[in-house]
C-alpha positions, 0 to 999 in steps of 0.5 A: 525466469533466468537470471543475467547469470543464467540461473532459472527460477520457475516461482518467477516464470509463474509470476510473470507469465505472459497472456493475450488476455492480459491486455484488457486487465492492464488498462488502467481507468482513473478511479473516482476517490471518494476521499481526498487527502489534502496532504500538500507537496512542497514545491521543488520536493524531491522523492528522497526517501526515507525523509518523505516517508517518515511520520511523527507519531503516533506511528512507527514507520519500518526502515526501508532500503530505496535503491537508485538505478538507470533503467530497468535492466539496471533496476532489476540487477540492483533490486536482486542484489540487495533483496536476492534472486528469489522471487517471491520469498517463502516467508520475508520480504527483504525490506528494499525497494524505490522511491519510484518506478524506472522511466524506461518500465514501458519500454521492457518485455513484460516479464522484466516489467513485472518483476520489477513491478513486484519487486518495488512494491510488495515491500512497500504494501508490506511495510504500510500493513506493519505500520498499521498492524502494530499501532492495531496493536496498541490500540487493543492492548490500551483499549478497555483502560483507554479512559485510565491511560495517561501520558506518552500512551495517552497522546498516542492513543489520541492521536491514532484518534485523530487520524483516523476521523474518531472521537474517543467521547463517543461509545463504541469509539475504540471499537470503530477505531479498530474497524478503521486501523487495520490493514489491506491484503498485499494482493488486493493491494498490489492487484489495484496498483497494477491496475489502476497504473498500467504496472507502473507505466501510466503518465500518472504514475510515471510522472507523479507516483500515483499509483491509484489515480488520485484526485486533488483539488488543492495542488497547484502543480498536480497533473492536469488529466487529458480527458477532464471534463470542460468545467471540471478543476480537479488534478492528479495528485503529486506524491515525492514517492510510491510509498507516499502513494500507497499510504494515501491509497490505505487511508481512503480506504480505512477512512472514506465513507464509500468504503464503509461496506469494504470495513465491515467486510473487513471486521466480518472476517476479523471476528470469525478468525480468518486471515485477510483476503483480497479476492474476497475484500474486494467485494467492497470496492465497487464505490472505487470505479464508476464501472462498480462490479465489473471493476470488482472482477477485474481486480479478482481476475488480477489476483488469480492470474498473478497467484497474488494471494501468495504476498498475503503470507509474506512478511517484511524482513526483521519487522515482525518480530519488533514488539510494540512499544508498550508490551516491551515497556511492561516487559522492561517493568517486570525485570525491574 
């Protein structure tokens, strides 16, 4: 990959690499949810982050810089400014992105279009697994005196609860909390989103921020799709950005009951120590597409041609090395 300035990069040549066989990866059915948020736009709402990715508690959100640009080209230029020329990174992830995908992604050559792709969204996955990793965090440090805590703890242990349809009355809640709050692995994620929105270019997305062909059935104004069945009401979901896309996409998963194999899968490979991989997590996306198996390859296939698996070893800029707040609420107590 060259820069405008002429620099080459090969990481980027191999990232983007351009295949005949790709085309067949590239189209992006409309997956079947098996979980529906009922999560509301706002009529008239804009995507202006970073107000309409900011959850109350029980939550930390990490800060991401959304750049604006006309067009690709533009985009690109921009997003190298602020996040450098190299891509991937070795470790960190600059934490930059947008609210949303240029309007002209269709209408550059492939390798802008990926890296552009990449770009944008590996902050994105990246800072929803931190979101995650840390209240993860919490709830292992709290966990076995979940019953003794009281105050500010308390409500966000409750809360995380909540979320995450959990009853803490019931045995083995913290348990099964746990088996639900826990991250997707960058490159399955992003293998997905890829997939699912035609990198990006899908009406879908391009229109609405939805990356993964959400369905709804509770939004007036949501995208109706060409080819719904006569008698069908559903809609495409209407996110204000791509980051609001992804944080549905991660709580179907981490919540649906189609998903249950994909968490046990999940779980399996926590207890034997491992590092979370999409290649292999993927076995339990079946429940995802009426296509079941075929579908779980083609997301496979995503990953090893791209070499996806290298976002599994990256980190957003600054975020982990945040110490929860609990362990640096004792750690303020043992200076006292």
């Amino acid at each position: 990959m060259m820069t405008e300035t002429g620099m080459k990069d090969w990481r980027i040549g191999r990232w983007v690499a351009i295949s005949a066989g790709l085309a067949v990866l590239v189209a992006a059915p409309v997956a079947y949810w098996a979980y529906q948020s009922t999560e509301e736009r706002v009529e008239g709402e804009s995507a202006e982050p970073p107000s309409d990715v900011v959850d109350p508690e029980p939550f930390r959100v990490p800060e991401l810089t959304f750049v604006e640009a006309d067009g690709s080209e533009a985009m690109l230029e921009r997003l190298r400014e602020r996040g450098g020329e190299q891509w991937p990174p070795d470790a960190q992830v600059p934490p930059v992105t947008a609210a949303s995908f240029p309007d002209d992604l269709a209408e550059v050559d492939v390798q802008t279009r990926k890296e552009v792709f990449f770009r944008i969204l590996t902050p994105i996955v990246l800072a929803e697994n931190a979101r995650l990793r840390e209240a993860r965090e919490f709830v292992a440090e709290v966990g076995e005196r979940h019953e003794a805590l009281e105050g500010a703890a308390r409500e966000r242990l409750e809360g995380l609860a909540a979320h995450y349809r959990v009853d803490l009355d019931d045995d083995g809640a913290i348990e099964e909390l746990l088996r639900r709050l826990d991250e997707i692995p960058a490159d399955m994620a992003v293998a997905q989103a890829a997939n699912e929105s035609g990198w990006g270019t899908s009406r879908f997305t391009r229109q609405a921020n939805n990356l993964f062909g959400e369905w709804t059935w509770t939004q007036e104004e949501g995208l109706v799709p060409e080819r719904r069945g006569e008698g069908e009401t559903h809609r495409i979901r209407v996110f204000p950005s791509l980051q609001r896309s992804v944080r549905s996409y991660y709580f179907t998963l981490n919540v649906g009951h189609a998903y249950d194999e994909l968490r046990d899968l999940r779980a399996r490979m926590r207890d034997e120590g491992g590092e979370l991989d999409g290649e292999a997590l993927s076995a339990g996306l079946t429940a995802y597409s009426e296509r079941g198996e075929a579908y779980v390859e083609e997301v496979r296939s995503m990953i090893r041609f791209n070499e996806l698996q290298r976002l599994n070893g990256l980190r957003l800029e600054d975020v982990e090395r945040q110490p929860t707040e609990l362990a640096q609420a004792e750690a303020e107590a043992d200076g006292e």
